[in-house]
N, C-alpha and C positions, 0 to 999 in steps of 0.2 A: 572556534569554540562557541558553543550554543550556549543560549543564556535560561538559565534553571529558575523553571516557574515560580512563580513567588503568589500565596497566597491571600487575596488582599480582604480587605472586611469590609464587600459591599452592602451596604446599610437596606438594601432594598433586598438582597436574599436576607441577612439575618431579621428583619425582619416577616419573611417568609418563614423561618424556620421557628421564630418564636411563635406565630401565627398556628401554624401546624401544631408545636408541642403544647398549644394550649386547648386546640381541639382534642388531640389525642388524652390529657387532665383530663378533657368536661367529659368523655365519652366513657374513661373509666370511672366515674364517679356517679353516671347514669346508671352505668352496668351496674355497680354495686347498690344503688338505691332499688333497680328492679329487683336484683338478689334479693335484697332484703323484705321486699314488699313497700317499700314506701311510695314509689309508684308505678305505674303499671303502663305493658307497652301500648294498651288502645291509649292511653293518657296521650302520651309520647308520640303515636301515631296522628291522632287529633290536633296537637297543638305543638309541633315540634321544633326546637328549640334551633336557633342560627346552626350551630356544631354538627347538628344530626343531618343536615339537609343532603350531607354527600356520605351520608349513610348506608349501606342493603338494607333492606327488609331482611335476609333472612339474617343477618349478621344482630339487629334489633330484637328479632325473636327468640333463638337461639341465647342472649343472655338472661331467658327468663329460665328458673328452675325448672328442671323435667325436660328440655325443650331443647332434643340435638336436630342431627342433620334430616333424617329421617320426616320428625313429627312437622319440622318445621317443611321440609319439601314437600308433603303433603298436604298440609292446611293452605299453602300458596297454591300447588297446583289445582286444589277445589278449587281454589278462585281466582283461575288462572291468569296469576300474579308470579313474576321471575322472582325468585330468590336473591337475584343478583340488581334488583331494580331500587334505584337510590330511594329513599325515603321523602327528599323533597322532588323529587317528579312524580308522586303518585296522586292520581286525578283526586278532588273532590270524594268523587261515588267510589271508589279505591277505598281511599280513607276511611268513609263512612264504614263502608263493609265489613272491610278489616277488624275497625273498633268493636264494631257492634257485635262478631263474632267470636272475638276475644273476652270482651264482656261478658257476653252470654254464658261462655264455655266455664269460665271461673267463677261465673255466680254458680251452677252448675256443680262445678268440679269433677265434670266430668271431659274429657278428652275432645278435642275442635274440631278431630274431622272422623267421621263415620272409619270405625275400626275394621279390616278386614277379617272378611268372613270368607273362613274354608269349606269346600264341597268336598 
């Protein structure tokens, strides 16, 4: 007779897992603050917070208004930035970029990356 796995409560996963449910909290609560406006992703990209560091860029972009798969694929690939590249590995001069071209675009209000044009 085989004996029937018993699930135990190693203190080092549940602590894992509380760990994780509290970044996935901080991260919807970012999303909804960018929603709102209160702040903004060069903010976020500038100065970003413990929870965001195993973040995408395009996943951080994408929760601004306006901002699907598209807009955001493009404004990375002008600046030939992966979509899929975590938020705390991006260099310095990355960062800077990014912010400054986000800035710009919303002071603006108008669109981040050059709209295509048809022949």
């Amino acid at each position: 007779m085989t004996p029937t796995p018993t699930i135990t409560r190693d203190p080092q996963r549940q602590m894992a897992l509380d760990k994780a449910n509290e970044v996935r909290l901080a991260r919807a609560e970012l999303k909804r603050r960018i929603a709102r406006g209160e702040t903004t992703a060069a903010e976020i990209i500038l100065a970003p917070p413990d929870e965001v560091s195993s973040w995408s860029v395009g996943k951080l972009l994408m929760s601004q208004r306006r901002w699907g798969n598209q807009r955001c694929r493009r404004f990375l690939e002008s600046n030939e930035i992966s979509e899929l590249k975590l938020i705390g590995k991006l260099t310095d001069r990355q960062r800077q970029l990014l912010a400054q071209q986000l800035a710009t675009c919303s002071a603006l209000g108008s669109p981040p990356i050059p709209e295509l044009q048809f022949v």
